[in-house]
C-alpha positions as CSV (number, residue, x, y, z in Angstrom):
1,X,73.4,192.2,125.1
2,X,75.5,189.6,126.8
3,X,79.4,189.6,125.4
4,X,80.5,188.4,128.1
5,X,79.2,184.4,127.1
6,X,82.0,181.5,126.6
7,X,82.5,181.1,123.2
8,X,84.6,178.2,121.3
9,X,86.9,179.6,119.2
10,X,88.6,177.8,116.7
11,X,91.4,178.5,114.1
12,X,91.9,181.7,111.9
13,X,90.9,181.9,108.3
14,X,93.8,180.8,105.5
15,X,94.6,182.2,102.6
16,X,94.9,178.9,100.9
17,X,96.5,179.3,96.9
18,X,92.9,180.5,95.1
19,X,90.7,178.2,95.3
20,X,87.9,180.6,94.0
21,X,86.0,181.9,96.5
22,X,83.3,184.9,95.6
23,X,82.1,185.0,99.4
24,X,84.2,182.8,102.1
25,X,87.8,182.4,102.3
26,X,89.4,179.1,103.3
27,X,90.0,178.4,107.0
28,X,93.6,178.4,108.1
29,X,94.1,175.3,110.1
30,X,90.7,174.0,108.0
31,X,92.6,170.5,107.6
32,X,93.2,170.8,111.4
33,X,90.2,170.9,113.7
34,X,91.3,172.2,117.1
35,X,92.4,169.7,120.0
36,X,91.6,172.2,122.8
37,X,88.4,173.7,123.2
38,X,90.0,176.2,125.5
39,X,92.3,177.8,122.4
40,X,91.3,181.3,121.7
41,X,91.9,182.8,118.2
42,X,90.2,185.1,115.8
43,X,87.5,182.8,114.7
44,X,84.6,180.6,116.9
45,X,81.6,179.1,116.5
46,X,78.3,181.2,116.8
47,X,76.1,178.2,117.7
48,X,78.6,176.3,119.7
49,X,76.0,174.0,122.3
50,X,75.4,172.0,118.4
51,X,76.4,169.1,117.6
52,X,78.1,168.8,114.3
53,X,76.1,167.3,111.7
54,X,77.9,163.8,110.1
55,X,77.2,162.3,106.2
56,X,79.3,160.1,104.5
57,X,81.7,161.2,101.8
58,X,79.7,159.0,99.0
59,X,76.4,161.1,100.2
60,X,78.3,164.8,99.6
61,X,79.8,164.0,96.4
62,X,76.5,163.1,95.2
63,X,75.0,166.1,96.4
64,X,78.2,168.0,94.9
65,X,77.5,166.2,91.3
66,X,73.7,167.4,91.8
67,X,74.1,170.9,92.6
68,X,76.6,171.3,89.4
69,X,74.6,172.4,86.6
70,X,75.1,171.1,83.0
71,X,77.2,172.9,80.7
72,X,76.1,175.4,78.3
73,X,78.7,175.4,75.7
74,X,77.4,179.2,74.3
75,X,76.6,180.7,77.4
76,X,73.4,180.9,79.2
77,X,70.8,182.3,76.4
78,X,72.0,185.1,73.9
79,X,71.8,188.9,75.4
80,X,68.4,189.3,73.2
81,X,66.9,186.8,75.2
82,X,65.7,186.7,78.9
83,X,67.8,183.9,81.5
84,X,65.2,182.9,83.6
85,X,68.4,181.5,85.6
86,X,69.2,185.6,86.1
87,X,68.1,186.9,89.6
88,X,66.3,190.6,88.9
89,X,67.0,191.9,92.4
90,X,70.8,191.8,92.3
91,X,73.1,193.3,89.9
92,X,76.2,190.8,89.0
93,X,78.7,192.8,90.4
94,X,77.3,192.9,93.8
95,X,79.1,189.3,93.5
96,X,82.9,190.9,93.3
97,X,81.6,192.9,95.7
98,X,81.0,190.5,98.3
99,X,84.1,189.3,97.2
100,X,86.4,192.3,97.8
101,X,84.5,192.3,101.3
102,X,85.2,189.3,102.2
103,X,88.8,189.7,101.4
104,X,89.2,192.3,103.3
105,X,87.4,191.2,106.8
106,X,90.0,188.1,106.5
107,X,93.4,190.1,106.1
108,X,96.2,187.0,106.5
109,X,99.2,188.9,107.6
110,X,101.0,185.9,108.6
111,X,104.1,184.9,106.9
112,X,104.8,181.5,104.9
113,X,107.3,180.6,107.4
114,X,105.4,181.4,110.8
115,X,102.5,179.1,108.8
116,X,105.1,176.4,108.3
117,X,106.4,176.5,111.7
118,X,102.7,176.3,113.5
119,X,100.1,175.8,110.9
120,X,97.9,174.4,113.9
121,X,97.8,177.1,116.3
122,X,98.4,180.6,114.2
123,X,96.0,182.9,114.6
124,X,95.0,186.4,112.6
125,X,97.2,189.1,114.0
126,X,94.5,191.7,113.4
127,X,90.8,191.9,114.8
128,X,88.3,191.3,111.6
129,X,87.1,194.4,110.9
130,X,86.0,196.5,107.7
131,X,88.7,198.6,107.3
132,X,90.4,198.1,103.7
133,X,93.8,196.5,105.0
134,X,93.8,194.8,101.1
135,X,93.7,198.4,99.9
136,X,96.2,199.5,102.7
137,X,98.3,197.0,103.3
138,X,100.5,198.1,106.6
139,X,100.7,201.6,105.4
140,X,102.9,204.1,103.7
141,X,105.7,203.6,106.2
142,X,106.0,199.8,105.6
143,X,104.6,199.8,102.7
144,X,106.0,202.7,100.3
145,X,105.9,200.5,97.1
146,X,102.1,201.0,97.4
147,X,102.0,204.7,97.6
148,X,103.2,208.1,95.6
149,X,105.8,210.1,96.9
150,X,103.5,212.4,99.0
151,X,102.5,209.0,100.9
152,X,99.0,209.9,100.7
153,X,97.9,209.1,97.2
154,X,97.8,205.1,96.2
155,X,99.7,204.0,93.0
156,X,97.9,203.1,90.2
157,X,98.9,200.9,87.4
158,X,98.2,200.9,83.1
159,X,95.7,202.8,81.6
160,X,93.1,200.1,80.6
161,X,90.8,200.6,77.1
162,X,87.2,199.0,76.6
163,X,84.7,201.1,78.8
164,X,82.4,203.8,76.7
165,X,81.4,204.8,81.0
166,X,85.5,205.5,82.2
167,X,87.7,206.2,79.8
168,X,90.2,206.2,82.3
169,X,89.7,202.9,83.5
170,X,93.4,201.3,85.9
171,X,94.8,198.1,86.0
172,X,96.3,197.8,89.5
173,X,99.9,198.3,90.4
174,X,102.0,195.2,89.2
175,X,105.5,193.9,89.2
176,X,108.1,193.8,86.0
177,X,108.9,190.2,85.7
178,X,111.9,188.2,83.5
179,X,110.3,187.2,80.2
180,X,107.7,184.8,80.6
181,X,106.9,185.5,84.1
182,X,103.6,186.1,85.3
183,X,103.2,190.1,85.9
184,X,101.7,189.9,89.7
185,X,99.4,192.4,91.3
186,X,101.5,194.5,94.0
187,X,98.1,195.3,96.2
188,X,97.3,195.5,99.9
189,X,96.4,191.5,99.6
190,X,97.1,189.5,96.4
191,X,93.6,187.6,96.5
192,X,92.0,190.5,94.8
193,X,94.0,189.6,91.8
194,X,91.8,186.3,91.6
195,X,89.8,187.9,88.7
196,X,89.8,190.3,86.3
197,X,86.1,191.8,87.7
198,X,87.9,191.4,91.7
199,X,91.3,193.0,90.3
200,X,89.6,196.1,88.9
201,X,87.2,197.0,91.5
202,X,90.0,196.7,93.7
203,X,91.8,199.4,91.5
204,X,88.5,201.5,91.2
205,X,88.7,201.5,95.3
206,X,92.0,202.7,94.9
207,X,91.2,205.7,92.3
208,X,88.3,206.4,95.1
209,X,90.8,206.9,97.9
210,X,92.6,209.7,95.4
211,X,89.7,211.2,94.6
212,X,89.0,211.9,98.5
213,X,92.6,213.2,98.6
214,X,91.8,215.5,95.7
215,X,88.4,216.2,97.0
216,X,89.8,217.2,100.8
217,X,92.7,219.3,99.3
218,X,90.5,221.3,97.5
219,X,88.2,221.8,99.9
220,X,90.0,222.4,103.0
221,X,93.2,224.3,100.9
222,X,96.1,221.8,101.8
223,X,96.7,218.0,101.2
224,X,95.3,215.9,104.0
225,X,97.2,213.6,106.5
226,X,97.3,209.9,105.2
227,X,95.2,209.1,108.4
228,X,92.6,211.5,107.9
229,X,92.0,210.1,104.4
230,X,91.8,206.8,105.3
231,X,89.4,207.4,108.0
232,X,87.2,209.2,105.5
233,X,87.1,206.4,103.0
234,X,86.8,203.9,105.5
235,X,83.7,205.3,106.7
236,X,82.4,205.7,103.3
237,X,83.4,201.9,102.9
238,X,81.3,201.1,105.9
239,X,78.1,202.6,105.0
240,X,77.7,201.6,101.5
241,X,78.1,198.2,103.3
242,X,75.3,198.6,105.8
243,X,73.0,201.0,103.8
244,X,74.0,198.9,99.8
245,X,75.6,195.8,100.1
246,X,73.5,194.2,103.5
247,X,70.0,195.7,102.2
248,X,70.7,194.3,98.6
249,X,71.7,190.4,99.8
250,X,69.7,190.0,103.1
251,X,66.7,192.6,102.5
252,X,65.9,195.6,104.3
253,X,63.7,194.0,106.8
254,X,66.2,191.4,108.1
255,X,68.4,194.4,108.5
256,X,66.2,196.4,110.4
257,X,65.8,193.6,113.0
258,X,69.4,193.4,113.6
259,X,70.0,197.2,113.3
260,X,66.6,199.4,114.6
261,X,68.3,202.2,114.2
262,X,69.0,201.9,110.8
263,X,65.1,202.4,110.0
264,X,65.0,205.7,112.6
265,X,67.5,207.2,110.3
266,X,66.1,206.1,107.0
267,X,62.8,207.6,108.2
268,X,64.4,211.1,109.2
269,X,65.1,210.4,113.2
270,X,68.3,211.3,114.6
271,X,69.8,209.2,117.3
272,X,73.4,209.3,119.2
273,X,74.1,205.8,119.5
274,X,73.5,202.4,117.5
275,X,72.2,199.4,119.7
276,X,72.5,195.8,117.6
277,X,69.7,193.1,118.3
278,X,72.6,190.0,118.3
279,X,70.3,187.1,119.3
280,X,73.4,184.7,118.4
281,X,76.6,186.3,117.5
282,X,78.3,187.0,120.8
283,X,82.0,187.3,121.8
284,X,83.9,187.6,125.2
285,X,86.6,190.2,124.6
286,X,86.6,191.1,120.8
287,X,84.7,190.0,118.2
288,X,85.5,186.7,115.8
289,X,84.2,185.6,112.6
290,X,82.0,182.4,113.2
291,X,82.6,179.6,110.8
292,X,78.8,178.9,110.5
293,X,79.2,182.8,108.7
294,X,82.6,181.5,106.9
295,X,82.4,178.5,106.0
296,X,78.5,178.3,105.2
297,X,76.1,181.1,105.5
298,X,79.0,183.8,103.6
299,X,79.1,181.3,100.7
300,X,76.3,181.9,99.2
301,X,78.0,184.0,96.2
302,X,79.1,180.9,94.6
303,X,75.3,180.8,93.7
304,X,75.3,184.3,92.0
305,X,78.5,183.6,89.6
306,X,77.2,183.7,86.5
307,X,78.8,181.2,83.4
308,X,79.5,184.3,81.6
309,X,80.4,187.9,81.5
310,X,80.8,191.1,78.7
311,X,83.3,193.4,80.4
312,X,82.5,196.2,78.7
313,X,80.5,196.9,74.9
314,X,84.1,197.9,72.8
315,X,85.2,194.3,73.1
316,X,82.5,192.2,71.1
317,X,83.9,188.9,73.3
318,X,82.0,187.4,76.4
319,X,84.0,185.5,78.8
320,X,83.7,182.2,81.1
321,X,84.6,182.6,84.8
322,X,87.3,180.0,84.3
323,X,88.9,179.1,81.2
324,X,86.5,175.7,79.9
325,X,87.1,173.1,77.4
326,X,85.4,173.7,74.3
327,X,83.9,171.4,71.5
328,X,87.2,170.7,70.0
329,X,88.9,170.0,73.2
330,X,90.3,173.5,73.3
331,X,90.3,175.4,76.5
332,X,88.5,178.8,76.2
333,X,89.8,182.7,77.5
334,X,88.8,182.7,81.1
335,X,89.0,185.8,84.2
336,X,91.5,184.1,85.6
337,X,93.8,186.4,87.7
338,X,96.8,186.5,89.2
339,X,98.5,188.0,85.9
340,X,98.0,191.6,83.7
341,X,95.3,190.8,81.2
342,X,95.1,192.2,77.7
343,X,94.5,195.8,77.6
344,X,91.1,196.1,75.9
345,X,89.1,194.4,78.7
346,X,88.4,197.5,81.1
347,X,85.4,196.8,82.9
348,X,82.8,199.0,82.3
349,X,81.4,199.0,85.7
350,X,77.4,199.9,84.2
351,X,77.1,196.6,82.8
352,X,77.3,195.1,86.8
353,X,76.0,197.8,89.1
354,X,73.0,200.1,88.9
355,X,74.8,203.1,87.8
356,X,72.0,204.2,85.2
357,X,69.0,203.3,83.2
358,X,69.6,200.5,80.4
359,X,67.5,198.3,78.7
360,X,66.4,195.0,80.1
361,X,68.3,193.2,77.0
362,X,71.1,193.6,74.7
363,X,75.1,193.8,74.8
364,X,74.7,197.1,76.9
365,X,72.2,196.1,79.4
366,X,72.7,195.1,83.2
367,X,74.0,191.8,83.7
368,X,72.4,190.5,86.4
369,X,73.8,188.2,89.3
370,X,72.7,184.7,89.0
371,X,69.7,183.2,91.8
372,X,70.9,182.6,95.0
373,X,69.7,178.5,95.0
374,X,71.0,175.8,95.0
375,X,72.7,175.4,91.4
376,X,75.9,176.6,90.9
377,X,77.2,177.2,87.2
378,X,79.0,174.1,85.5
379,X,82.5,176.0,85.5
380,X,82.4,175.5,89.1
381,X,82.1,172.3,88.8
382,X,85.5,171.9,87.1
383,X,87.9,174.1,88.7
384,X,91.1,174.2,86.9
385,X,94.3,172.4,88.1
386,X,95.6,175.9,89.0
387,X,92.8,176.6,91.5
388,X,92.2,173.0,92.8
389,X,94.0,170.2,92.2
390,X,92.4,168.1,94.7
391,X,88.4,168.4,94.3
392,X,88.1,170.4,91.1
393,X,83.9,170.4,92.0
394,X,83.5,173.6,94.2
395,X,80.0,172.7,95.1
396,X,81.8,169.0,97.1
397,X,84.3,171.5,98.5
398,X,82.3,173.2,100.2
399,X,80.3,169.9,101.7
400,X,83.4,168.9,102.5
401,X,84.8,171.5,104.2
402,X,81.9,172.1,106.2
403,X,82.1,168.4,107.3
404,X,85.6,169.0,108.2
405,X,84.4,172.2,110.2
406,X,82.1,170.2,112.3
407,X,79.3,172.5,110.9
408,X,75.9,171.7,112.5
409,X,72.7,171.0,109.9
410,X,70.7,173.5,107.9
411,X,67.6,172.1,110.6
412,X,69.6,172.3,113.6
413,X,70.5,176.0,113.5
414,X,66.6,176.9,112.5
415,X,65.5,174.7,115.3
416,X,68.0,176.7,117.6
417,X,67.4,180.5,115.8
418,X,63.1,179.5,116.2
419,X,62.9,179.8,112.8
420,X,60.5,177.0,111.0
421,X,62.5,174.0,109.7
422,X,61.9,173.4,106.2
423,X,60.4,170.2,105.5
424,X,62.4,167.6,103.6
425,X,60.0,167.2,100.5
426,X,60.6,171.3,100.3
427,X,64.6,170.8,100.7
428,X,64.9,170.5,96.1
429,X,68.2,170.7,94.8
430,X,68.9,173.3,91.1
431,X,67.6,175.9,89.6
432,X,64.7,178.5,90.9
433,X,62.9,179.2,87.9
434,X,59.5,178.2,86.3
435,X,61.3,175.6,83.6
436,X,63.5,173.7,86.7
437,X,61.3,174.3,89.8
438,X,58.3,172.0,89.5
439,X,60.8,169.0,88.5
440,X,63.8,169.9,90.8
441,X,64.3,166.9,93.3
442,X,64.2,166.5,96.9
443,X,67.8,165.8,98.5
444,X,66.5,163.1,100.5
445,X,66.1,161.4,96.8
446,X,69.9,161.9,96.7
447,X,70.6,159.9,99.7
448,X,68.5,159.4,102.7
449,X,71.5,160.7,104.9
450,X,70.2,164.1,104.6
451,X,66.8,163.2,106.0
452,X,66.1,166.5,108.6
453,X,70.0,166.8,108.1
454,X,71.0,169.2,105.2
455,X,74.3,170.7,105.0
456,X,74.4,174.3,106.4
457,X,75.4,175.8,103.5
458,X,73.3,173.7,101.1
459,X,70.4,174.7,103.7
460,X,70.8,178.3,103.5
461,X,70.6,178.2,99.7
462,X,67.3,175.8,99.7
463,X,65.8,178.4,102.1
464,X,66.6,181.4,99.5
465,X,65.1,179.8,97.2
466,X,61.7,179.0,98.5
467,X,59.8,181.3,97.6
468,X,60.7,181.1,93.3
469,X,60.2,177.0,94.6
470,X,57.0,177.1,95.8
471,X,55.4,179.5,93.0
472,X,56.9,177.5,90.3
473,X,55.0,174.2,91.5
474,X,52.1,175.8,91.6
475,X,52.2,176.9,88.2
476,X,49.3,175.3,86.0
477,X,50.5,172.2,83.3
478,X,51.2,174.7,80.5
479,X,51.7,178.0,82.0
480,X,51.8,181.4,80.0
481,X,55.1,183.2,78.9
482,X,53.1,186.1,81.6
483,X,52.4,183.4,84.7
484,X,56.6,181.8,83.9
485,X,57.9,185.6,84.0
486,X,56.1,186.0,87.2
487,X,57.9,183.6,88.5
488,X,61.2,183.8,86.9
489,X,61.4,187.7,88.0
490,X,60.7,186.8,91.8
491,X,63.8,188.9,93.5
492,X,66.0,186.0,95.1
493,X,67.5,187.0,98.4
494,X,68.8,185.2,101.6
495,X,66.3,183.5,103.5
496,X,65.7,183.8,107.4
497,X,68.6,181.2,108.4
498,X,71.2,183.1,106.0
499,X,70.1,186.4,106.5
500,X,70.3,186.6,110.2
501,X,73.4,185.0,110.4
502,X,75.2,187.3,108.2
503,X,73.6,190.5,108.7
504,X,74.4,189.6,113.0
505,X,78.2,188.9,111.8
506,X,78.6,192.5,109.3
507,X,77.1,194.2,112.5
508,X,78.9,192.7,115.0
509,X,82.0,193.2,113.7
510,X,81.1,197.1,112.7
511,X,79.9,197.7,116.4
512,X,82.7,195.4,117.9
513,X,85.3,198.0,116.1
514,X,86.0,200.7,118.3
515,X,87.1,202.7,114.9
516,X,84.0,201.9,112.9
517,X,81.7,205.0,112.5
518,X,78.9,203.2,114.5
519,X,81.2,203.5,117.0
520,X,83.4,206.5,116.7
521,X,80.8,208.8,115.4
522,X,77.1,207.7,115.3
523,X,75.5,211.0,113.3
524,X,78.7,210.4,110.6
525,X,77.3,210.6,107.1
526,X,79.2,210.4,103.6
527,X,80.4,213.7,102.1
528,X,77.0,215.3,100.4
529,X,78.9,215.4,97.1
530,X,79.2,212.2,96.7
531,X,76.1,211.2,97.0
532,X,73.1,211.2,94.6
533,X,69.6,212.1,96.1
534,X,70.7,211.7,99.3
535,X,72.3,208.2,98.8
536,X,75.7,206.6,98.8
537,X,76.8,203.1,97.7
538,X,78.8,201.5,95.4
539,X,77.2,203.0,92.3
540,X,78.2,206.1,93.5
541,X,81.4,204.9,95.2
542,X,82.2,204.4,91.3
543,X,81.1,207.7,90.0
544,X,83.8,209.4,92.3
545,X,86.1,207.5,91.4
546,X,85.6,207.9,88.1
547,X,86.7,211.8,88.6
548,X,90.1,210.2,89.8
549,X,92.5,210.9,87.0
């Protein structure tokens, strides 16, 4: 593996005011594309011989307006019914997930006045890594607000009511405002107060980092050094990214080219070193975060928000994403963040992760993330004034910004990664299900622009979706309820292009981190009891937690 290639680096990712973001945060210096191809930040380009790819404004608000789905004024279909717009091989909180991850690999120290004295040339002051610096903060000693008095154990905040699963659900630390004021989330980094579902798995990472306190006093008879902790839950962190979060969005087989050794172990081999196949993420020094990965390929969660969610089974209510105008002009309850949030909505984490069996329908059931393709949810569409003033459509933001980013076309980076282009009649643009697929139309019908030059990030949807795509056209005139299910229950991951490019980028930056366990300590595994038959991820991340008082 060659690290020691040129690369192009280009400006550090911003933590623009919430714009909402599940997966990709906004480029610092988006608005600002680098005069000097000789400036070295945190962030470069992973296919940097490309050329960018050009469309008119006209042709990406079209494709914006296309990719917004109608609104559905009571929600997707009732919980007694199946969504054939659900994706049965992701769980919806693997959403929030990506969402707390992605938070935490772009960590934006930097002060509002250093970003008003250079907003051009900042760059991170930190390497992207995945070490929980938006649980963290800078630590204890600069931080003590965060912490207890022994400087080891994180502060919580209220006691929250709702979930029959954790009846000791938190709220996350917050301030005391005047009357009237907003009560903001005192946390490692404010963005995972975006949303309720964000806000609370960011507190149920925090009630996991005391319970490894907890666990390590017991065990070893004294309370542990902050640092050992943090190491500890860190690593855990890490592997319920490479061996939950990666296998669950990019499939176990795209993993497994990027990461052999992944399969040894899984098959019982032991080994004293991990070796990543990078065919195309490659740094000089230390490793960046390539805005192909930020500003398209990570971006793909927009596709899995769902309209609606239940919280929890106490609380009869289901709520929108955002709040949404209803039938009498009236703006609905939304998950907007960046404030406390009435007491009885505790999320009960079982109704988004796989924590234990539940029935395929009703209020207690699994929600399930929506298809990665090429639809996004019509709240998206119409971000409110708080969020984006601007372009309220986050589908045209996105288009936008990855004009603005001189992002190469979906084609270009297949072409370059020898992956088969998709062919233009197979490029559709909605929904991958049996009712939308067979009609869905091409985005060359949209504007002939796009002809063998899609948008990167529209690209990587199109190719998720290809498979649900192509069975649905070939469904007979009037299919069966059996041959639509078929179809409608086809697992929806990301596709060759996506894939690749983030599972390359999530190992990279684990190997390129001389702290990560990869590195540090290759035969590392999770503490045996926290882990269920063997296995630890975010289910059972949440199960531990849940013993944190």
């Amino acid at each position: 593996m060659n690290m020691n290639e040129p690369t192009t680096p280009i400006h550090t990712l911003r933590s623009q005011n919430s714009a909402y973001r599940p997966h990709g945060s906004t480029l610092r210096g988006a608005e600002f594309p680098p005069k000097s191809s000789l400036f070295e930040g945190k962030f470069g380009r992973m296919f940097r011989t490309l050329p960018a790819a050009t469309f008119s404004e006209a042709a990406l608000e079209a494709l914006g307006k296309a990719m917004t789905a109608e609104f559905e004024e009571d929600g997707p279909t009732p919980e007694t019914e199946v969504d054939d717009e659900e994706n049965t091989g992701i769980a919806a909180g693997y959403t929030y997930l990506g969402q707390f991850i992605d938070h935490d690999l772009t960590f934006d120290p930097a002060s509002s006045l250093q970003k008003n004295n250079d907003p051009e040339a900042l760059e991170d002051f930190r390497t992207p890594r995945f070490d929980l610096d938006s649980i963290y903060g800078r630590g204890p000693d600069d931080q003590p607000y965060l912490y207890r008095d022994d400087a080891v154990h994180m502060l919580l905040g209220r006691k929250v009511t709702g979930s029959a699963f954790d009846q000791n659900t938190r709220d996350v630390l917050r301030n005391i405002p005047e009357s009237g004021e907003p009560a903001r989330a005192l946390i490692g980094d404010p963005r995972n107060d975006e949303n309720t579902i964000v806000s609370q798995l960011q507190s149920t990472v925090l009630r996991f980092h005391n319970r490894v306190v907890d666990f390590l006093t017991k065990r070893d008879g004294s309370i542990p050094k902050f640092e050992k902790v943090q190491q500890e839950v860190r690593w855990h962190y890490q592997w319920l990214i490479l061996h939950d979060f990666l296998p669950t969005i990019i499939g176990k087989e795209t993993l497994y080219s990027v990461l052999p050794q992944l399969k040894e172990e899984a098959d019982g081999l032991c080994f004293h070193s991990f070796t990543p196949n990078l065919k195309f993420f490659k740094w000089k020094e230390e490793p960046f975060i390539p805005v192909e990965f930020a500003v398209a390929a990570y971006r793909f969660g927009h596709s899995m928000v769902r309209p609606i969610y239940r919280l929890n089974t106490s609380n009869s209510d289901r709520f929108f994403i955002f709040p949404v105008k209803d039938k009498d002009g009236k703006f609905t309850d939304g998950l907007t963040g960046f404030k406390s949030f009435p007491e009885d909505r505790a999320v009960d984490w079982t109704l988004f992760f796989y924590i234990e069996d539940r029935p395929k329908l009703g209020s207690n059931r699994i929600q399930p993330a929506y298809k990665i393709d090429t639809s996004l949810v019509n709240p998206l569409g119409f971000l409110p004034p708080s969020v984006a003033k601007d372009i309220p459509s986050l589908a045209e933001r996105n288009l936008k910004r990855g004009l603005r980013m001189g992002l190469p076309s979906g084609q270009a980076v297949a072409r370059l990664m020898g992956i088969p282009i998709i062919p233009d009649e197979q490029l559709l643009v909605g929904k991958a299900n049996a009712a939308d697929g067979a009609n869905n139309q091409a985005i060359t019908k949209i504007s002939s622009e796009f002809s063998n030059n899609a948008p990167l990030w529209y690209y990587i949807l199109a190719e998720a979706q290809q498979e649900v795509q192509k069975a649905a056209q070939h469904l007979p005139q009037n299919p069966t309820n059996e041959q639509k299910d078929k179809v409608n229950n086809i697992p929806v991951r990301l596709g060759p292009v996506g894939g690749r490019i983030v599972g390359e980028v999530f190992v990279g930056l684990l190997y390129g981190d001389s702290h990560s366990y990869l590195r540090q300590y290759p035969g590392w595994k999770p503490i045996p009891e926290f882990c269920r038959n063997g296995h630890f991820g975010i289910a059972e991340l949440i199960l531990q937690a849940k013993e944190s008082k």
